[in-house]
Structures are given as structure tokens and as C-alpha cells.
C-alpha positions in Angstrom: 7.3 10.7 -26.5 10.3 10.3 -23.9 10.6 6.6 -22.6 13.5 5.2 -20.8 14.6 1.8 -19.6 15.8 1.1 -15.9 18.2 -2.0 -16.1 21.5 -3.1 -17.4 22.4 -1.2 -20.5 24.4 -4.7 -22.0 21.5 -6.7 -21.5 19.7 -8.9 -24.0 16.7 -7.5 -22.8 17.6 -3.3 -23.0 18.7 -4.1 -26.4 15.8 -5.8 -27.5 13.2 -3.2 -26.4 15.2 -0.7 -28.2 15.4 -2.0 -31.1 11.8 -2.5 -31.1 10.9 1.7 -30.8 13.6 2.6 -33.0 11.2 1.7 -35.6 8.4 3.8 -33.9 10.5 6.7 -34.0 11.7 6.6 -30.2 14.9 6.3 -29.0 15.3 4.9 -25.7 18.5 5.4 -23.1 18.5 2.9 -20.1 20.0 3.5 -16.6 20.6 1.2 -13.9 18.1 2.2 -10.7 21.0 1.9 -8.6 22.5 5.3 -10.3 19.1 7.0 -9.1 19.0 10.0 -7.3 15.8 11.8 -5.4 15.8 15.5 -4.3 12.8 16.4 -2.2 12.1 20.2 -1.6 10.7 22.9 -3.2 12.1 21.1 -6.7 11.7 17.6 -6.1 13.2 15.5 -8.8 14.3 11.8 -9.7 17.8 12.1 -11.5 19.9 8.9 -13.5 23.2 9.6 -14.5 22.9 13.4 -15.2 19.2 12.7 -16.5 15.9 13.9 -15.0 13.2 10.6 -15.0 10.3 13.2 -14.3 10.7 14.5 -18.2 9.7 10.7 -19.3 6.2 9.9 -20.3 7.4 6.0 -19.5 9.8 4.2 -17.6 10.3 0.7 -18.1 11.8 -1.6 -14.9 14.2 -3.9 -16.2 15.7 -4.8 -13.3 15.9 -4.3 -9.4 18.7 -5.9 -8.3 20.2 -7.6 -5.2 20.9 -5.2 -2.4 20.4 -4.5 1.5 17.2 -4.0 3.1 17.4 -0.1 2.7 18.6 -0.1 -1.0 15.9 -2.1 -2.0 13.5 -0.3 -0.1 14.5 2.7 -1.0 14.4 1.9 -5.0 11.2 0.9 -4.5 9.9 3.9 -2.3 11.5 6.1 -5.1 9.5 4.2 -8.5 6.6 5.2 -6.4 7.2 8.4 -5.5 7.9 8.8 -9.6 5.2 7.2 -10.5 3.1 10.0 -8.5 4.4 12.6 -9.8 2.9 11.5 -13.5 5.8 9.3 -15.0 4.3 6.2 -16.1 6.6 3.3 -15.0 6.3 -0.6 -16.0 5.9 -2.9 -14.5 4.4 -0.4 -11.9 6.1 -0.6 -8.4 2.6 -1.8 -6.5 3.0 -4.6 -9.1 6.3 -5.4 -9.0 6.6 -5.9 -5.0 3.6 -8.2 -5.3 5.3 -10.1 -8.1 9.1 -10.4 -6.4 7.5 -11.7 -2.9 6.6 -15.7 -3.8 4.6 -15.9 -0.6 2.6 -12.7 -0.6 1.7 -13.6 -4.5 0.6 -17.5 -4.0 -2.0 -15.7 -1.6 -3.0 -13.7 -3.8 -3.9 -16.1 -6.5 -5.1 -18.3 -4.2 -8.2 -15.8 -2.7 -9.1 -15.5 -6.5 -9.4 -19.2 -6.6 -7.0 -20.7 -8.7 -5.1 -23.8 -7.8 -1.9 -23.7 -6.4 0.8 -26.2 -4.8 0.5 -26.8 -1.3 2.8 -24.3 0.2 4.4 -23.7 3.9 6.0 -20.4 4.7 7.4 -20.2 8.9 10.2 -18.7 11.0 11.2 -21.1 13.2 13.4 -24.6 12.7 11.1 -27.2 14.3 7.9 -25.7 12.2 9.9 -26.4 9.6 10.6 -30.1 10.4 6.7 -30.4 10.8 5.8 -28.6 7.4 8.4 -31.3 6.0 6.0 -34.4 7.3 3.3 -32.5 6.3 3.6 -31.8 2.8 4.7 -36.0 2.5 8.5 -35.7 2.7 9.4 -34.4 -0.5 9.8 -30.6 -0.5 10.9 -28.3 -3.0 12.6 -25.4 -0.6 12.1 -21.9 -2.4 13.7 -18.6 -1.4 11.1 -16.3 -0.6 12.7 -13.8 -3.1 14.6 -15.1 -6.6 14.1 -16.3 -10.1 15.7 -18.5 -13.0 15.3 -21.4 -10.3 18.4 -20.0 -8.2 18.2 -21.2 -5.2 16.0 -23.7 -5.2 16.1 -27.3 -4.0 14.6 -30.6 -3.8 14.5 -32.4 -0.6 13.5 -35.9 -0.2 15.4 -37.3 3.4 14.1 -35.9 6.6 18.6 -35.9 7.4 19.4 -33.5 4.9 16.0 -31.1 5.4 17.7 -30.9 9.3 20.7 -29.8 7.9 19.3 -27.6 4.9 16.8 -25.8 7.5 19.4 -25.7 10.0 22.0 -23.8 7.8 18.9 -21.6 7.0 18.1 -21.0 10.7 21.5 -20.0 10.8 20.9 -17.2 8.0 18.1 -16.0 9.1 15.8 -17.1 6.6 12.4 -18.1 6.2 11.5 -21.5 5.6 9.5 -21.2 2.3 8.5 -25.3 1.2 6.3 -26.2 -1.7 5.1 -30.0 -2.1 6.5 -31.7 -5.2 4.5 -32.1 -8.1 5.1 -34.7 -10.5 5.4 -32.9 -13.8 7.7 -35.0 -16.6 10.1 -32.3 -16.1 8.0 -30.0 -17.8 5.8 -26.9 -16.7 4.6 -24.1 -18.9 4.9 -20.1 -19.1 2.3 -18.0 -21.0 3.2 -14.4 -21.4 0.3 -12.3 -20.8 0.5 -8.0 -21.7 -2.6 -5.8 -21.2 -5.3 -8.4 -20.3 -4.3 -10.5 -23.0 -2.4 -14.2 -23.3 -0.2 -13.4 -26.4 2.5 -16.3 -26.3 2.9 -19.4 -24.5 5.4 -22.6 -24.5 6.3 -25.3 -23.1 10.1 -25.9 -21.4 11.2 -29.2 -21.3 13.3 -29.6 -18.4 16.7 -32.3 -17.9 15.8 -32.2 -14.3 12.5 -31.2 -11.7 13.9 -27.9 -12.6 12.5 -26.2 -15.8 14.0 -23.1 -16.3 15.4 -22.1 -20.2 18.7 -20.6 -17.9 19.0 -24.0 -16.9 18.8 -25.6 -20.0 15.4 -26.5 -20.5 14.1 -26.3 -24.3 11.1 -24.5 -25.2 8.2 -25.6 -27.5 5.3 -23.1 -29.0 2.0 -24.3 -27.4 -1.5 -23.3 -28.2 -3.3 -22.1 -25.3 -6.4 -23.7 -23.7 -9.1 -21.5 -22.5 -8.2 -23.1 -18.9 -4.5 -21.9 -18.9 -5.7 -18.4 -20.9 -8.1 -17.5 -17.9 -6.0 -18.3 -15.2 -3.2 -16.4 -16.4 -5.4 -13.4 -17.3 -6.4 -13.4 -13.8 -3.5 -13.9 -12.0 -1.5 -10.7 -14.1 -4.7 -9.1 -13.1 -4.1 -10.0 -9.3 -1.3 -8.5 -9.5 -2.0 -5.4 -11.1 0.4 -5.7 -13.9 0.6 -4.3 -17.1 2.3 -8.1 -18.6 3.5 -10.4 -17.1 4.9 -14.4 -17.1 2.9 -16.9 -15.8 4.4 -20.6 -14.9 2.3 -23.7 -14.3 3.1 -26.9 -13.1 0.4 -30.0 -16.0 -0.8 -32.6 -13.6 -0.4 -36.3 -14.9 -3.8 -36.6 -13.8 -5.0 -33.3 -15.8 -5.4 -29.8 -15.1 -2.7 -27.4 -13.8 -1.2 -26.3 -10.9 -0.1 -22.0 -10.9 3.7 -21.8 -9.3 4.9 -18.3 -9.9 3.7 -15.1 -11.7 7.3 -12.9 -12.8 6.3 -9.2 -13.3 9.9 -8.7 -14.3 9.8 -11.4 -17.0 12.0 -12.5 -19.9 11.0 -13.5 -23.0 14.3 -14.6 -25.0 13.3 -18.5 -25.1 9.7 -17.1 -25.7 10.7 -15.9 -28.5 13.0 -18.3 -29.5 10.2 -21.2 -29.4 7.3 -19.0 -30.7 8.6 -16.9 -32.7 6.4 -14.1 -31.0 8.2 -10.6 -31.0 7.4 -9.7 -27.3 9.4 -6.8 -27.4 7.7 -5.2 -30.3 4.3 -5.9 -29.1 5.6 -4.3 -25.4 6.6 -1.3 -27.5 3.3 -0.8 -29.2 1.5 -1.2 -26.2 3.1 1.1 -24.5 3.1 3.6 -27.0 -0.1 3.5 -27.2 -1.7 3.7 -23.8 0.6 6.3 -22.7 -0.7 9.9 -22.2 
């Protein structure tokens, strides 16, 4: 079996998965998706660096990064079009949009019922200034697109939200605010891969922000059946293959779902767990590839 890696050849990550099907007899090249090429015609074919993707079995998304409008549209447009033509690609593209887009996956989860922060997503400046009242003056302001926390701020003063939204207005951006939730500093992320939760911990924050890039230290934790089937469900909202969840423990008990990655790491994962992630990616994919 042929199975290559889209994403950043140095990366922890590409490393990691490699190592894990060198053992299974596969060795796997990666490519970044911005070196990808599509010729549609009477041969139409997806070629990275020199290499045709439509000869892979698998390809595994590692990585979509920042670009315009058009580049990313048109990465995405193509992992679809390869994806139809019988390459299997993970995290598949339909999942992947769903999982990048914070507003468009808090819907989601929230038709299939389960709890989420209060969230207020608008265009315009003085909606803004009203969704600050109304979610009780203390906002966490989110880009509608980003991870590892970047990005991301805490407002508590109705002064500085004028002049945060105001240098957004100026930007162009949407005004994407989330209530505060109380949390200790702490919030959780299970990893979940083909229907099953396989690995969860704790990350114990220095600030409101959690994030192992931002310090926070991880701690193994056994899953309840509570946090099991809500992040079963929401991978499955998504229509991902695996994927991180992140929850928000209430001091008053139960949880609160904050973001679903579909692109997630697993380095403090493994660090706190001890769970091999990359290995048990490898065997899944191995075997539920045609």
C-alpha cells in the first residue's frame, strides 16, 4: 500500500506518523499541499513535487496552511476532487472545512444536542457592542478560523471591547464572542479515531488559556461515559475519521464542548498518556483502506 503525508516534512508530527508505518512495512514521503499541482483534461491528475497523489491508496492532511481566499479554496477544491477520483485522504476535505470553521462547527454540535458556550457570531461594530452586554461583559473574542489559542482574547471592559471590535471593523473581520466560563484554568481534550475515545487528559493552564503550546501541562484522565459520548458524537458530526475534542468542566458539574480540531495534535497526548496516537492512526488506516 502507497500512503503519503500532506504537511511539513520537519514536523514533529510527519515524523511521528512515519515512524509509526515503518514498522508496518510502509514507507511514507510527505509534501506540502502548497507544492500541489492539478491537470484536468483527457489525463487529469494531482501532482506534489514530481509525484502523482492519484497512485496513493491514502493521503494523510497534515496541514493546510495560511493563505488567500483562492489558495485556500483552491487546496481545498483540489483534496476533493482527489478524493473522487478514489484516493482516500484523512482527515477527509468535507471534514476538515467543517472542523477549521469555529462557527459553522458549534452549530453543528449544537443541532445534535450537546452543550455548548453561549456564542455570538455578526458583521457589523454596534452588534458587536450589544453581543458584549449580552453575553454579561466578559467575552472571550475568537477568530473565526485558528488554533493553539492564537488569537484569542479575554475582554472584560466595555472601553477596550470598542477599541478591540473597532480595530476588527477595520480588518474586516467577523466578530466571533464566546461567554467566559469559569474553568480553574483547566479544560480537557479526548482524542477520538474511528468512533472510538482512545486517549484523554487534562491541561492545566497558567492562564484562562489552556493550550500545551502555551504552556499548559497535561495529566492522563480516565474518561466518563458523559465526556466519551459527547465526543463520539461530535467527531461523528463532523464526519471525521479522528479527531480532538476540547471541553470546558463546569464548577457546578458537567461540561461545556468549545472546539472539535480535525487537524489535531497529539504530542502532549502522548506525553501525559503515554498513548501512541500515531501508531494506532497507522493501524487504522492500514486497515480500513481498500
Amino acid at each position: 500500500m502507497k500512503v503519503a503525508i500532506l504537511g511539513k516534512p520537519e514536523a514533529w508530527y510527519t515524523k511521528s506518523l512515519q515512524s509509526a508505518f515503518k514498522p508496518l512495512g510502509v514507507d511514507v514521503p510527505c509534501f506540502p499541499i502548497t507544492a500541489l499541482t492539478s491537470s484536468l483534461g483527457s489525463h487529469t491528475k494531482w501532482v506534489v513535487a514530481g509525484e502523482p497523489l492519484e497512485s496513493y491508496q491514502a493521503v494523510i492532511v497534515r496541514a493546510v496552511p495560511n493563505g488567500s481566499l483562492e489558495q485556500v479554496i483552491y487546496r481545498m477544491d483540489a483534496l476533493h476532487c482527489l478524493e473522487q477520483s478514489g484516493v482516500r485522504v484523512i482527515n477527509t476535505p468535507y471534514a476538515i472545512e467543517r472542523g477549521v470553521d469555529k462557527y459553522y462547527t458549534l452549530a453543528l454540535l449544537k443541532a445534535e444536542g450537546i452543550p455548548i458556550p453561549r456564542t455570538i457570531v455578526t458583521e457589523r461594530f454596534d452588534d458587536a457592542m450589544d453581543a458584549f452586554g449580552e453575553l454579561g461583559g466578559d467575552v472571550i473574542v475568537k477568530p473565526l478560523f485558528g488554533s493553539e489559542g492564537r488569537g484569542m482574547v479575554r475582554v472584560t471592559d466595555r472601553d477596550i471591547a470598542y477599541r478591540v471590535f473597532r480595530a476588527l471593523e477595520q480588518n474586516r473581520n467577523i466578530f466571533y464572542l464566546q461567554e467566559y466560563i469559569p474553568h480553574g484554568s483547566q479544560d480537557i481534550r479526548v482524542f477520538v479515531v474511528d468512533g472510538k475515545a482512545v486517549a484523554a487528559m487534562t491541561r492545566q493552564g497558567t492562564s484562562w488559556k489552556c493550550n500545551i503550546c502555551n504552556g499548559a501541562k497535561g495529566k492522563s484522565l480516565a474518561l466518563n461515559k458523559t465526556l466519551e459520548d459527547m465526543s463520539i458524537k461530535a467527531v461523528k458530526a463532523l464526519g471525521a475519521d479522528y479527531g480532538g475534542v476540547d471541553f470546558l468542566p463546569l464548577e457546578s458539574g458537567g461540561y461545556l464542548l468549545i472546539e472539535v480540531n480535525t487537524i489535531p495534535g497529539w504530542k502532549g497526548l502522548q506525553k501525559a498518556t503515554g498513548f501512541d496516537a500515531a501508531a494506532y492512526l497507522a493501524n487504522y488506516i492500514l486497515k480500513t483502506t481498500c
